[in-house]
Backbone bond lengths (Angstrom), bond angles and torsions (degrees), N, CA, C in turn:
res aa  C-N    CA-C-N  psi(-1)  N-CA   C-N-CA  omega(-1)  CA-C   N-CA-C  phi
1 X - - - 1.464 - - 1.521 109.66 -
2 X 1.267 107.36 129.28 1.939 108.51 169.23 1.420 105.76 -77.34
3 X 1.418 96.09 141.91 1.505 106.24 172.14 1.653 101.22 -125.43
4 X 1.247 124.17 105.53 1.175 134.18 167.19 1.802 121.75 -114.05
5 X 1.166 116.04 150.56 1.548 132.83 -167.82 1.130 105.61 34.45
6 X 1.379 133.01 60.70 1.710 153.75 160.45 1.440 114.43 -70.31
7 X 1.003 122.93 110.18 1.317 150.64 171.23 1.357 127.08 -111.85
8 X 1.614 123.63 158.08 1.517 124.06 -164.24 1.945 87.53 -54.82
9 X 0.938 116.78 -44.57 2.207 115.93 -173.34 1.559 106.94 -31.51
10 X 1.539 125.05 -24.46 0.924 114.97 -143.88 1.217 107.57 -129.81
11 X 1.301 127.44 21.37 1.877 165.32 -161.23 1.534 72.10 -96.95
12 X 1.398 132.33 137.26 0.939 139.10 150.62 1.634 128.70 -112.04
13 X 1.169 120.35 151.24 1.242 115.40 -174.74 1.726 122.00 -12.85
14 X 1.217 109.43 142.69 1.498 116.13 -173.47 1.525 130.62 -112.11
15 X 1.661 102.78 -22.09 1.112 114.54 -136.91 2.051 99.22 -67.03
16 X 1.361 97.29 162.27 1.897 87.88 -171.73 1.625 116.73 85.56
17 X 1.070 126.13 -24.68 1.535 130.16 -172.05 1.577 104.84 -113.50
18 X 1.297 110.27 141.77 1.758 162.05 -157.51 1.364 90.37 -88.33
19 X 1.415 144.62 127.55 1.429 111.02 112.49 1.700 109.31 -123.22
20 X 1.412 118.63 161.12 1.343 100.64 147.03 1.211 129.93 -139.87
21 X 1.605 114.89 147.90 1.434 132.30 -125.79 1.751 93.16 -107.73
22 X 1.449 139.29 117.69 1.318 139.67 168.84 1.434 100.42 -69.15
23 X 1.227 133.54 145.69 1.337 142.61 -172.67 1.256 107.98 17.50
24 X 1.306 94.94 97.50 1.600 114.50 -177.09 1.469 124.68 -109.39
25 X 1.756 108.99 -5.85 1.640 120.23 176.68 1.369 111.63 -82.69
26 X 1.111 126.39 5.75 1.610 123.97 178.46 1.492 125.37 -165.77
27 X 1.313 147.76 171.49 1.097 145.48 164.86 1.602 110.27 89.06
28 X 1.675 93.97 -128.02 1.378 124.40 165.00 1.064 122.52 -71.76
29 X 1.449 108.54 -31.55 1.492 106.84 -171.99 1.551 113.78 -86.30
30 X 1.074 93.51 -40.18 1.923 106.20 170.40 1.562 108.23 -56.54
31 X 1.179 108.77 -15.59 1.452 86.25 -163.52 1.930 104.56 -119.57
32 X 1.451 101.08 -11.26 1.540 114.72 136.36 1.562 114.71 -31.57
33 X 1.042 85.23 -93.17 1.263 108.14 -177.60 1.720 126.13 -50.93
34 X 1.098 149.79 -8.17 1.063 132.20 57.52 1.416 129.18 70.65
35 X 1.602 77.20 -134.79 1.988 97.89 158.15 1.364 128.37 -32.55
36 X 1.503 107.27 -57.30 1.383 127.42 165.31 1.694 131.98 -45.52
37 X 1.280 104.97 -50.36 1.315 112.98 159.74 1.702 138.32 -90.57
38 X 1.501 98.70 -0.47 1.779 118.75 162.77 1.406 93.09 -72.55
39 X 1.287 137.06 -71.50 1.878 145.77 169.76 1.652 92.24 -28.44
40 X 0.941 137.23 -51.01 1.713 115.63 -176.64 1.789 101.21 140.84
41 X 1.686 107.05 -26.64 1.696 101.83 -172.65 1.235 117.59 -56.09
42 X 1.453 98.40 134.87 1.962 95.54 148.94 1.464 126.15 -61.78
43 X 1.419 99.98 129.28 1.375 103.88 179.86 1.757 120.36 -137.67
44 X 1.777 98.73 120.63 1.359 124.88 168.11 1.453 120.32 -74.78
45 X 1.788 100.92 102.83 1.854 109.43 -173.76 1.728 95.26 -106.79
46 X 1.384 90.20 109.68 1.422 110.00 165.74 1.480 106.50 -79.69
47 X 1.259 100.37 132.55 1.340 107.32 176.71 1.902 106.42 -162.77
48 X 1.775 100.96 158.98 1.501 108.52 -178.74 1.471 115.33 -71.90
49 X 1.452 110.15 -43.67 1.349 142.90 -172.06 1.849 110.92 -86.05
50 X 1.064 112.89 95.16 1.590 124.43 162.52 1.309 108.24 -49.79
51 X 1.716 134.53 -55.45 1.144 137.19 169.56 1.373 109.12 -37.11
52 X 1.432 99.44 -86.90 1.197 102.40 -174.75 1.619 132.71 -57.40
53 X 1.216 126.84 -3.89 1.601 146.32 -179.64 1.657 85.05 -77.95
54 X 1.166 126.65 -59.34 1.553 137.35 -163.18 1.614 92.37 -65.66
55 X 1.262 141.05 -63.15 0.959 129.88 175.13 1.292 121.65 -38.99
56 X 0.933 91.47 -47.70 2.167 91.51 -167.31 1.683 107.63 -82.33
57 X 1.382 114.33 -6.07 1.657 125.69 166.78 1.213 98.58 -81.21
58 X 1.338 123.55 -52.55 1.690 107.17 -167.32 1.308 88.26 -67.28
59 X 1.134 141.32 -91.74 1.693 144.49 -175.60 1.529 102.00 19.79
60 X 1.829 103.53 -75.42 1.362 125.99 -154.10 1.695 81.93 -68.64
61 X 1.000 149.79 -65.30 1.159 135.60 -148.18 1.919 118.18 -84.93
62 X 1.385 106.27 0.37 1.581 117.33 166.94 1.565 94.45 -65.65
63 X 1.284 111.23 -58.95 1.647 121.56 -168.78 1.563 97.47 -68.70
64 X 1.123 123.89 -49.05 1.607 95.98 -156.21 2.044 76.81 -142.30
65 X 1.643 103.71 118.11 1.633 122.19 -150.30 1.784 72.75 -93.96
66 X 0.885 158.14 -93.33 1.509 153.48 -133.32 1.414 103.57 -74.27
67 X 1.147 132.66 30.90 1.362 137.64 172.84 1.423 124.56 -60.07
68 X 1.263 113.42 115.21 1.717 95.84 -161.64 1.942 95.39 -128.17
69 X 1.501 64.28 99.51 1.743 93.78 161.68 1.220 163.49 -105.76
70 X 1.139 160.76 168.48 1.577 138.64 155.03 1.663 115.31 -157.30
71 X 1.300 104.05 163.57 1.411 131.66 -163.65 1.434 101.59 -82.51
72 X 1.628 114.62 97.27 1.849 103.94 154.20 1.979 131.09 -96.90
73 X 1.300 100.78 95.50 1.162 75.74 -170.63 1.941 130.96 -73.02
74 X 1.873 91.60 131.54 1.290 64.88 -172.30 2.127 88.10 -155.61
75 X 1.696 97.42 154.43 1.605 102.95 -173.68 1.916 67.57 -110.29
76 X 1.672 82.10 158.23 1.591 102.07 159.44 1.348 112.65 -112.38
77 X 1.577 120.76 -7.49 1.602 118.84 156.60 1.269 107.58 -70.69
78 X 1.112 144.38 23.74 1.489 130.87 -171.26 1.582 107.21 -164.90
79 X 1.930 93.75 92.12 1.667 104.16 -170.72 1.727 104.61 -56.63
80 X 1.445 116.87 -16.55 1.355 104.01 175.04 1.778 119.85 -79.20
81 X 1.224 97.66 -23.94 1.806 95.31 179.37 1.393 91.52 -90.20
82 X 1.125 141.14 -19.75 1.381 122.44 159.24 1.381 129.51 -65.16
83 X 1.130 129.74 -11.00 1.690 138.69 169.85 1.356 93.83 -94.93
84 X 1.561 145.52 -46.34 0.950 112.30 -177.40 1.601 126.56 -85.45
85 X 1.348 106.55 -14.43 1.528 105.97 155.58 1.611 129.60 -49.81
86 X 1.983 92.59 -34.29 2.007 93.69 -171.67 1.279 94.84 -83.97
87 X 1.645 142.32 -15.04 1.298 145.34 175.44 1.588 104.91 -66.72
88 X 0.975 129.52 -32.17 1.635 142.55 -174.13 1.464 104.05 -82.14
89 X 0.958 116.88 -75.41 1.604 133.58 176.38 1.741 106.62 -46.02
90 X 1.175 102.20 -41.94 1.776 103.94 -176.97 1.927 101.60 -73.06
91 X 0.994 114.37 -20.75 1.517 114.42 -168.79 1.603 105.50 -78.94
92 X 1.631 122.14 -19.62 1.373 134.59 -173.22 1.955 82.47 -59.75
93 X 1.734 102.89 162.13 1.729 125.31 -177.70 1.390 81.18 -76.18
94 X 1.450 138.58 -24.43 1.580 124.06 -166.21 1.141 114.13 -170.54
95 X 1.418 127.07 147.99 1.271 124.48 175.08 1.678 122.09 -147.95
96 X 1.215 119.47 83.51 1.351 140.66 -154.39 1.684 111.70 -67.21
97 X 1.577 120.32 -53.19 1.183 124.04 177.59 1.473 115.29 -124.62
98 X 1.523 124.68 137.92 1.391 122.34 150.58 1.663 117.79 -83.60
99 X 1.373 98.17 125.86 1.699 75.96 162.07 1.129 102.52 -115.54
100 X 1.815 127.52 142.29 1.365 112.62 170.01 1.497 110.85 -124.15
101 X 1.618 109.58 118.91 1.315 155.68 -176.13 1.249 109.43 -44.04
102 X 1.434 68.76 -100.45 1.749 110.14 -154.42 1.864 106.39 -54.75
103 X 1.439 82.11 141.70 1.446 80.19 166.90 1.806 103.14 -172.59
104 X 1.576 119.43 -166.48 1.662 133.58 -170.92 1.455 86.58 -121.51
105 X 1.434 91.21 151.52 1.547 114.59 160.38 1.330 123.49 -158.93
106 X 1.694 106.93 109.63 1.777 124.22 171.07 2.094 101.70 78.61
107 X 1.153 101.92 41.98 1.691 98.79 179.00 1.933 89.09 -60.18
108 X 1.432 93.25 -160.66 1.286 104.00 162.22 1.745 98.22 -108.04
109 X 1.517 124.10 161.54 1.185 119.87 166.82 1.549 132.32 -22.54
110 X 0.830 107.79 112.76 1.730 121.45 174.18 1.433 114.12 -158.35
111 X 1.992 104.13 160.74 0.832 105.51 -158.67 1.873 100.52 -122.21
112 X 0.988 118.73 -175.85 1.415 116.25 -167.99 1.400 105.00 -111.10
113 X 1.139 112.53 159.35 1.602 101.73 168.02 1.614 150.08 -59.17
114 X 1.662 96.77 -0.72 1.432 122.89 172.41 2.099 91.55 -105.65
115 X 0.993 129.94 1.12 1.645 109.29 -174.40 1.280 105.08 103.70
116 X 1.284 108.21 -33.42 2.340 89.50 -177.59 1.580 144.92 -69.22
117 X 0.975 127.95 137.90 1.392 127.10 169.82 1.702 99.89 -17.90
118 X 1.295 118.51 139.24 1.774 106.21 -164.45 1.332 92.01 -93.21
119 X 1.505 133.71 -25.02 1.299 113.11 -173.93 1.218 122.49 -90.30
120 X 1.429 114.45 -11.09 1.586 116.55 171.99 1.650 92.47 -93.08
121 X 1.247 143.75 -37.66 0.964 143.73 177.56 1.840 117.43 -64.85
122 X 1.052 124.02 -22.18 1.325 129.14 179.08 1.728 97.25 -89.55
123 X 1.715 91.98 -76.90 1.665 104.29 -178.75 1.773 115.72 -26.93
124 X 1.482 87.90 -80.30 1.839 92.67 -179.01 1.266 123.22 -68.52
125 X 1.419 116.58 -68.46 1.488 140.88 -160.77 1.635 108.12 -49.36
126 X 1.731 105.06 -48.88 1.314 104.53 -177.17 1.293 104.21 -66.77
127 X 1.007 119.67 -23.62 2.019 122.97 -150.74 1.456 90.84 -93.90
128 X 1.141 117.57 -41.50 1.906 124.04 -168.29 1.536 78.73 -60.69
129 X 1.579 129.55 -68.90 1.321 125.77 -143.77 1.635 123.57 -59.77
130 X 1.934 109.18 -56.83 1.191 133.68 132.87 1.780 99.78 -11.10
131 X 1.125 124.84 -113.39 1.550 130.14 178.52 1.382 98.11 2.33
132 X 1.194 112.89 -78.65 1.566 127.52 -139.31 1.859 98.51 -64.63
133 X 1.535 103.76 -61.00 1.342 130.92 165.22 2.438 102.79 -14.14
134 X 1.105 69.76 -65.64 1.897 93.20 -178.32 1.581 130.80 -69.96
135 X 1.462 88.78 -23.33 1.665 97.87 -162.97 1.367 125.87 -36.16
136 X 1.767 87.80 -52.75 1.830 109.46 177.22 1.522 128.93 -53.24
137 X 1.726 95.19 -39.94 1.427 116.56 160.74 1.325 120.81 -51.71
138 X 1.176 115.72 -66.47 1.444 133.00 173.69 1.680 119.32 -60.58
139 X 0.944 117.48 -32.63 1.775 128.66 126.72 1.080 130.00 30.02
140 X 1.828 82.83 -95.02 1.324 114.87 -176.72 1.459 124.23 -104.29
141 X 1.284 126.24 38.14 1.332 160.77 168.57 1.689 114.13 -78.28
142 X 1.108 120.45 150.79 1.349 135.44 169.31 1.408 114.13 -68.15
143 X 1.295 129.91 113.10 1.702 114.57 -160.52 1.051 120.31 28.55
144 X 1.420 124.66 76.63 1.199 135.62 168.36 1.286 120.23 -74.62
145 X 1.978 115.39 134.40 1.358 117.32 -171.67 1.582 96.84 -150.56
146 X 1.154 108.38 148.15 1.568 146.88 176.74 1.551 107.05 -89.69
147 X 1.395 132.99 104.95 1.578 115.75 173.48 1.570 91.34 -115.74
148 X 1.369 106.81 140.92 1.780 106.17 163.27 1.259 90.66 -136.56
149 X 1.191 112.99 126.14 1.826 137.36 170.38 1.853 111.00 -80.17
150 X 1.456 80.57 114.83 1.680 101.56 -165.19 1.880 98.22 -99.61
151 X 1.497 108.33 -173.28 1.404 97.70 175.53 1.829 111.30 -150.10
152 X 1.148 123.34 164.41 1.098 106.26 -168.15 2.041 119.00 -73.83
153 X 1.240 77.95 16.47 2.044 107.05 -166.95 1.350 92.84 -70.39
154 X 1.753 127.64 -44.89 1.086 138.34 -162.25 1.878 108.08 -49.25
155 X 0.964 97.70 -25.33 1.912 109.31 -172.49 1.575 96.39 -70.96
156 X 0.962 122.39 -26.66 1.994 106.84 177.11 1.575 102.12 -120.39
157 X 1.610 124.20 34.45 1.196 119.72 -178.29 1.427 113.90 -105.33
158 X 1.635 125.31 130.31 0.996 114.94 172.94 1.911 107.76 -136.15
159 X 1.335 103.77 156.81 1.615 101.98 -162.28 1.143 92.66 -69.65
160 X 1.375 137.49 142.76 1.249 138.80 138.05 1.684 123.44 -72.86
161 X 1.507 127.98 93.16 1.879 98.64 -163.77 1.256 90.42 -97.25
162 X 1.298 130.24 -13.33 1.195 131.75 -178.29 1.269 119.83 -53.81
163 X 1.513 101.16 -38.24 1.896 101.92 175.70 1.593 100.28 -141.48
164 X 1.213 135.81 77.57 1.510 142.88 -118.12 1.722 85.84 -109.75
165 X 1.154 119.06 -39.93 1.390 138.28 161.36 1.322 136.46 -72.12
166 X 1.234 112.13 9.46 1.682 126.58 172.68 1.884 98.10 59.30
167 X 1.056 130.43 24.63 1.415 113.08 175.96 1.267 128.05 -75.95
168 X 1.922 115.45 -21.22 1.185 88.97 -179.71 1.869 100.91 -118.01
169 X 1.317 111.96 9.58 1.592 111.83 148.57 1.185 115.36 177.35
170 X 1.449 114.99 140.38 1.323 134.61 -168.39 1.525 130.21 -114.84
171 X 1.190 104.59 141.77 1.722 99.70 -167.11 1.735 84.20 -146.53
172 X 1.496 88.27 148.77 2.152 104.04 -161.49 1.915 91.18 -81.73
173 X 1.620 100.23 -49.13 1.732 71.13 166.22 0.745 139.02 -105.07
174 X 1.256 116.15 -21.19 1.804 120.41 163.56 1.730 112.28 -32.77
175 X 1.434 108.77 -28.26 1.144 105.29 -163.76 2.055 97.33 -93.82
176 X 1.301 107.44 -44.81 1.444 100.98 166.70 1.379 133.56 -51.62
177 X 1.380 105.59 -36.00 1.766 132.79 167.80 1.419 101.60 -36.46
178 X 1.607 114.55 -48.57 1.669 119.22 -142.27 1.956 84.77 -105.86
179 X 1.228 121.47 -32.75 1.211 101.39 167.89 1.606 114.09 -52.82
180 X 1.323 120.48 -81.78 1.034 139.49 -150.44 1.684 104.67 -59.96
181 X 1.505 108.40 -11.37 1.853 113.87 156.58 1.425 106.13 -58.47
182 X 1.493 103.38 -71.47 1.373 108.55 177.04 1.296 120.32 -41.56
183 X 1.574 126.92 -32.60 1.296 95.09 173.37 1.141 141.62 -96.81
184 X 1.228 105.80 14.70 1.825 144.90 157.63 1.409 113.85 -54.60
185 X 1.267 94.14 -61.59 1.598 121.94 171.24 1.653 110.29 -21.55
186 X 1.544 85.24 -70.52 1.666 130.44 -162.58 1.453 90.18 -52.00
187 X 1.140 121.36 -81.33 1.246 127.04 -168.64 1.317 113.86 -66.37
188 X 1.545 145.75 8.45 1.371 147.54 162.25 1.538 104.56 -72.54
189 X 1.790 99.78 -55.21 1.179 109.39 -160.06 1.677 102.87 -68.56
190 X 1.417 113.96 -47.32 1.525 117.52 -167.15 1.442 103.04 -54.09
191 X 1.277 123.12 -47.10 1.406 121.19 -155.00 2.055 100.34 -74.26
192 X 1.504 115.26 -32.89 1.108 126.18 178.23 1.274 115.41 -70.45
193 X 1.535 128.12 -13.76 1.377 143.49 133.66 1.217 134.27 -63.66
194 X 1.007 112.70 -44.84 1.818 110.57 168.03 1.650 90.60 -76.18
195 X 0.930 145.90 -47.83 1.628 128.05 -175.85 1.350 111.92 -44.50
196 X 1.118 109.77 -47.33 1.618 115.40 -165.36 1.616 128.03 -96.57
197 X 1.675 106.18 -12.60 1.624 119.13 137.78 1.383 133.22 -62.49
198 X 1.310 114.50 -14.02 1.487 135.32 -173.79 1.566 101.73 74.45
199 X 1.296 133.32 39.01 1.647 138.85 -172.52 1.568 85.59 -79.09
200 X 1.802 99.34 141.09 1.690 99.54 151.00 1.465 122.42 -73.42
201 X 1.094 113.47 -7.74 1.327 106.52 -156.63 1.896 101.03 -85.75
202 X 1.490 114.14 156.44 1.101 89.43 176.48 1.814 102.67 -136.97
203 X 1.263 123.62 178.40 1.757 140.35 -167.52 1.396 108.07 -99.45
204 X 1.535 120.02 102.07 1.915 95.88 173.29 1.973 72.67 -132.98
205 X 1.694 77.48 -174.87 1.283 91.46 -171.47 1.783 106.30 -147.40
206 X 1.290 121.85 174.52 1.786 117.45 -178.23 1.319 102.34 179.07
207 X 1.275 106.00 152.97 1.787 120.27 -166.15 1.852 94.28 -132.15
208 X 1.157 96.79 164.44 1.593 101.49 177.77 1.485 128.64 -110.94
209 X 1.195 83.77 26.71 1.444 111.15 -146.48 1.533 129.32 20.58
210 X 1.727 131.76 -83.14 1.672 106.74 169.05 1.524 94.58 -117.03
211 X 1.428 131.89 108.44 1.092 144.47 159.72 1.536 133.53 -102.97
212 X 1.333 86.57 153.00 2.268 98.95 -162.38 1.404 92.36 -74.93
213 X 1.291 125.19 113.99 1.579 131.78 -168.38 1.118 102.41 -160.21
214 X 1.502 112.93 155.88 1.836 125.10 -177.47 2.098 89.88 -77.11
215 X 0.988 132.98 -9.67 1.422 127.81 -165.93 1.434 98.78 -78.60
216 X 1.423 142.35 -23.29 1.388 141.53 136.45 1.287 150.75 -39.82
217 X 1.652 102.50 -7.92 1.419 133.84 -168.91 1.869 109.41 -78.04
218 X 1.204 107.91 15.45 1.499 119.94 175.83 1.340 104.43 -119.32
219 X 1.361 127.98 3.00 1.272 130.97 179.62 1.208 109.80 -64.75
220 X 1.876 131.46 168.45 1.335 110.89 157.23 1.341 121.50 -70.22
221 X 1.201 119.80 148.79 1.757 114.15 -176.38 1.802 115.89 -66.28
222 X 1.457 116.27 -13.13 1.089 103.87 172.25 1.472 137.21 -84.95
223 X 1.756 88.78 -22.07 1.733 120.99 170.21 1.734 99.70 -53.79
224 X 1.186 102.88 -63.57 1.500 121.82 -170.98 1.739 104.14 -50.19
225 X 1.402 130.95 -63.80 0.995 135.84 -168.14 1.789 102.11 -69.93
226 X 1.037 140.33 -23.32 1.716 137.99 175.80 1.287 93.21 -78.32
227 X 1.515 130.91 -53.12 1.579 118.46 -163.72 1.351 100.10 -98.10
228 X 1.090 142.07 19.38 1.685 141.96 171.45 1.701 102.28 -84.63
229 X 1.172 148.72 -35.25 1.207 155.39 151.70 1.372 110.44 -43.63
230 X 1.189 122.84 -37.28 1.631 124.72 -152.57 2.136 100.40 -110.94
231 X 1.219 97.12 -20.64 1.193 105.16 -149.65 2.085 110.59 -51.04
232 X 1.225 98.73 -24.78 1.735 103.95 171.76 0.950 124.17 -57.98
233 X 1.606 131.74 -31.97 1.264 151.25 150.56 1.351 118.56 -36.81
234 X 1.295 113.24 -54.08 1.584 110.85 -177.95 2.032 99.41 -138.19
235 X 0.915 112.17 57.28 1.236 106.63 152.85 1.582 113.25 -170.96
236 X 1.723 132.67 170.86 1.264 109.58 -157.50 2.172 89.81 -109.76
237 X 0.945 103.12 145.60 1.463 86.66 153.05 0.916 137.08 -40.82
238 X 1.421 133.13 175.14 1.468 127.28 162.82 1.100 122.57 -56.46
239 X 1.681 101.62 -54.59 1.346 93.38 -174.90 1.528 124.37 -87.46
240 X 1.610 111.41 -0.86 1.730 101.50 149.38 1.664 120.98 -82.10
241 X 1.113 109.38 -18.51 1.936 115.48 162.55 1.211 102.35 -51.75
242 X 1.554 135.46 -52.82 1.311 138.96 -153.70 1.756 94.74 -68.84
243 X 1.894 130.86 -30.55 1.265 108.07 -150.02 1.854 102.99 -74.88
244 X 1.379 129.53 -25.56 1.294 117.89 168.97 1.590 123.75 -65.86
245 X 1.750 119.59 5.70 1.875 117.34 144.42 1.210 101.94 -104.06
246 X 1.115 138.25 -5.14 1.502 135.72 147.89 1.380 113.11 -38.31
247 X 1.647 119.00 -73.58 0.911 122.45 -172.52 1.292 111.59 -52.44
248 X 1.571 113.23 -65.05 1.505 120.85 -165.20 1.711 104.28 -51.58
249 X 0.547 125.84 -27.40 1.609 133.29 -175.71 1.232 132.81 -81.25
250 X 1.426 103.84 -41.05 1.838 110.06 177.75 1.605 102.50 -154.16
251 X 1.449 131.53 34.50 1.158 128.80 -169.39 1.797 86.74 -101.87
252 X 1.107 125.67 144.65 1.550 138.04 174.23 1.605 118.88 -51.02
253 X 1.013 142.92 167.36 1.074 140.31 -167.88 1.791 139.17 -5.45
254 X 1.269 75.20 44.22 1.854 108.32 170.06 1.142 101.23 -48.97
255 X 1.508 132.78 132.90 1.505 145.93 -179.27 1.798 107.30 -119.39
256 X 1.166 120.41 126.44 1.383 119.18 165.28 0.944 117.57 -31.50
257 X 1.679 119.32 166.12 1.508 114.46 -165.31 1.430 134.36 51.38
258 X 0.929 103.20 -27.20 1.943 116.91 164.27 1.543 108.96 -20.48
259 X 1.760 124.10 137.34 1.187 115.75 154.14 1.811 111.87 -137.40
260 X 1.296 114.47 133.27 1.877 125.27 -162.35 1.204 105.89 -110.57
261 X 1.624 109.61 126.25 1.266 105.87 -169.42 1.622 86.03 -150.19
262 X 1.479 112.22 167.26 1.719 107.90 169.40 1.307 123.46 -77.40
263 X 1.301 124.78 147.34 1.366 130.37 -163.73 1.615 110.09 -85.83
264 X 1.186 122.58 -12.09 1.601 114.07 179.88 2.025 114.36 -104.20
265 X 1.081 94.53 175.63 1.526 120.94 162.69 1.902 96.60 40.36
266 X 1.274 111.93 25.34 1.455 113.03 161.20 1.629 109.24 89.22
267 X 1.682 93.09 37.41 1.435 115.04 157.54 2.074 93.48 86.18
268 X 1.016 119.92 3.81 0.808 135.80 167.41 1.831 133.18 -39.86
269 X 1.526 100.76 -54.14 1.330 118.66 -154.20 1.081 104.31 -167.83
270 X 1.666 137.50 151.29 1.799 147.97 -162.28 0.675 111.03 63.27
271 X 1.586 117.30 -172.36 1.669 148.06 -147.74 2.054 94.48 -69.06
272 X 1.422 93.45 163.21 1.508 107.99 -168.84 1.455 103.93 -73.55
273 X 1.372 125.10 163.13 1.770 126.12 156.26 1.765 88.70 -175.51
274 X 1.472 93.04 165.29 1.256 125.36 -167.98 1.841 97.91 -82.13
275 X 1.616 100.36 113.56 1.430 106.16 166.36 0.838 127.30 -129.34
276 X 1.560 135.58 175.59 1.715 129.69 -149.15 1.734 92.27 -119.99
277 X 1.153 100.12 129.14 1.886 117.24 163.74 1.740 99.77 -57.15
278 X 1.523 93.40 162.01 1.715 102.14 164.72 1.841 103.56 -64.82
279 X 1.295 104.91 172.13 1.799 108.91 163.65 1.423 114.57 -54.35
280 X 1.340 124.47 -21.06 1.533 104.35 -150.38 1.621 84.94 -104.68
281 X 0.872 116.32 26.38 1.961 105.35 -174.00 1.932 78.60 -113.61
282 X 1.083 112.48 -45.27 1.816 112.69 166.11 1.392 139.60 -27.16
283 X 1.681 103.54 -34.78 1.504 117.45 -158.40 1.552 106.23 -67.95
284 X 1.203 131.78 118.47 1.550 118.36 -177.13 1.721 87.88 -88.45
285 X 0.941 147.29 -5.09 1.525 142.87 164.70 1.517 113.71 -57.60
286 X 1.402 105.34 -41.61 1.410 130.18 -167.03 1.663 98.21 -72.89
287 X 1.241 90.11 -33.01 1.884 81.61 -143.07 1.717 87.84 -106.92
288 X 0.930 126.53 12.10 1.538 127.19 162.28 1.695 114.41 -95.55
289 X 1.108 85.73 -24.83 1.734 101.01 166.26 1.739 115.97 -70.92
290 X 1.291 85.85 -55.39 1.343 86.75 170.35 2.004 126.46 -69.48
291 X 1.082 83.84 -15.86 1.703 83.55 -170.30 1.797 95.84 -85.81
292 X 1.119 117.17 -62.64 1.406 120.44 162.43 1.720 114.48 -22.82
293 X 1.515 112.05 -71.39 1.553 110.85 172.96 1.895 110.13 -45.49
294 X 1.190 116.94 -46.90 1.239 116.52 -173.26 1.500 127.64 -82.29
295 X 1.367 107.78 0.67 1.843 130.60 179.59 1.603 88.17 -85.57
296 X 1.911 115.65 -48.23 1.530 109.86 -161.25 1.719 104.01 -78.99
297 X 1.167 107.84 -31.25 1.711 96.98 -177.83 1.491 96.02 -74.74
298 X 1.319 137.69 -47.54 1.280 108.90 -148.74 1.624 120.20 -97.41
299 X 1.520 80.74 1.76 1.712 80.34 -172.27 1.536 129.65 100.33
300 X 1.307 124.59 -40.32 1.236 152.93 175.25 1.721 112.06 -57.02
301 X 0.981 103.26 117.28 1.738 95.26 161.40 1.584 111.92 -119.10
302 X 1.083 118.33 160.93 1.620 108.57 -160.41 2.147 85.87 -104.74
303 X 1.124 95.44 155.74 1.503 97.47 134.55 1.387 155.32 -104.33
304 X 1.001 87.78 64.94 1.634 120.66 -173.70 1.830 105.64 -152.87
């Protein structure tokens, strides 16, 4: 089914359905979530921050008073708060959708609490692990779906395995570039695995394309303050960034492999539709490489 000029209008009823939302106190994900729980779903907001998770619940629940929610705590630098988050989340009567969020963009070098490059280590690693952690759960769900939020960065991204960890040089986007491949990657390969286990569940993916979000907050502050005036013009809000995990998530006849991005000004900005990655997010050569490298760091083996 095509899904073209998709917007929060077009979130359809929820009521009965699971999801849970990776960084769910702000942005995209907040405003998912949201959407998601105005429709009637239960919704699991993973988040680092307890404070701030509580904030963005009362928020969500001024707007929409029967909001039925809860607190996961969880870092995606830290493969251990990530098992105990998928231990939490797996204990719910059901769990229908992942969406995975949250993520870094352009820190300066850092490392995670397992040793990794934080942005391939937050971006992918946590999200591969999380994923994998859930799968079975997510499984056995009512239309079950996998979302990993990719970015339009992915077009100049290439894996480095050679130095997979930025140790012997680092660049803020080069290094975001090569996440947000991977999580292209991720989701080629997963969904081409659940196809071929006979899993219901299925792999799409969606970017927001350039959206007003705290995930910019590594910018220089002067960059930020010249285009902060202008920014309505060429970028979407959050909560129009949020409608391509809208789509991927609860939009109607969603097909595996799927990727949601906005339909104007060069995927840029507006309503959701189905758009095509560069070739190299394609390579199933590539991305078996990658899934293999990312089974040995994280520990995780999928079933699939």
């Amino acid at each position: 089914m095509t899904i073209s000029n998709f917007t929060d209008k077009d979130v359809p009823d929820q009521n009965g359905r699971v999801y849970f939302i990776t960084g769910a106190n702000s942005g995209l994900g907040y405003e998912a979530a949201k959407v998601l729980a105005g429709r009637g779903a239960r919704v699991l907001m993973g988040c680092r921050s307890e404070e701030k998770a509580e904030a963005a619940m009362a928020s969500i629940c001024a707007a929409v008073p029967k909001a039925d929610l809860r607190f996961i705590p969880l870092d995606l630098g830290d493969l251990k708060s990530v098992r105990s988050a998928a231990k939490l989340a797996a204990k719910e009567p059901r769990l229908d959708v992942l969406v995975n969020n949250a993520g870094i963009m352009m820190p300066p070098r850092e490392e995670t609490a397992d040793g990794f490059e934080s942005q391939f280590g937050v971006n992918h690693l946590g999200t591969f692990a999380l994923t994998g952690l859930l799968l079975d759960k997510v499984s056995r769900g009512v239309k079950p779906r996998i979302v990993i939020t990719a970015s339009m960065a992915h077009r100049s991204g290439q894996i480095d395995f050679d130095d997979i960890n930025a140790e012997q040089s680092y660049s803020r986007w080069g290094r975001y570039a090569m996440s947000k491949l991977a999580n292209l990657l991720h989701m080629y390969e997963l969904d081409r695995r659940l196809l071929s286990s006979g899993s219901p569940a299925i792999a799409v993916a969606c970017h927001p394309g350039v959206a007003d979000t705290e995930l910019a907050r590594n910018f220089p502050s002067p960059l930020v303050s010249l285009f902060r005036p202008l920014s309505s013009l060429f970028m979407n809000s959050a909560a129009q960034g949020a409608w391509p995990t809208l789509a991927a998530a609860a939009g109607e006849g969603v097909e595996g492999g799927q990727y949601f991005g906005p339909s104007r000004n060069g995927e840029w900005t507006g309503p959701a539709r189905e758009v095509q990655p560069r070739s190299r997010a394609l390579r199933i050569e590539l991305a078996r490489r990658l899934w293999d490298v990312s089974e040995t760091m994280t520990g995780v083996r999928y079933p699939v």
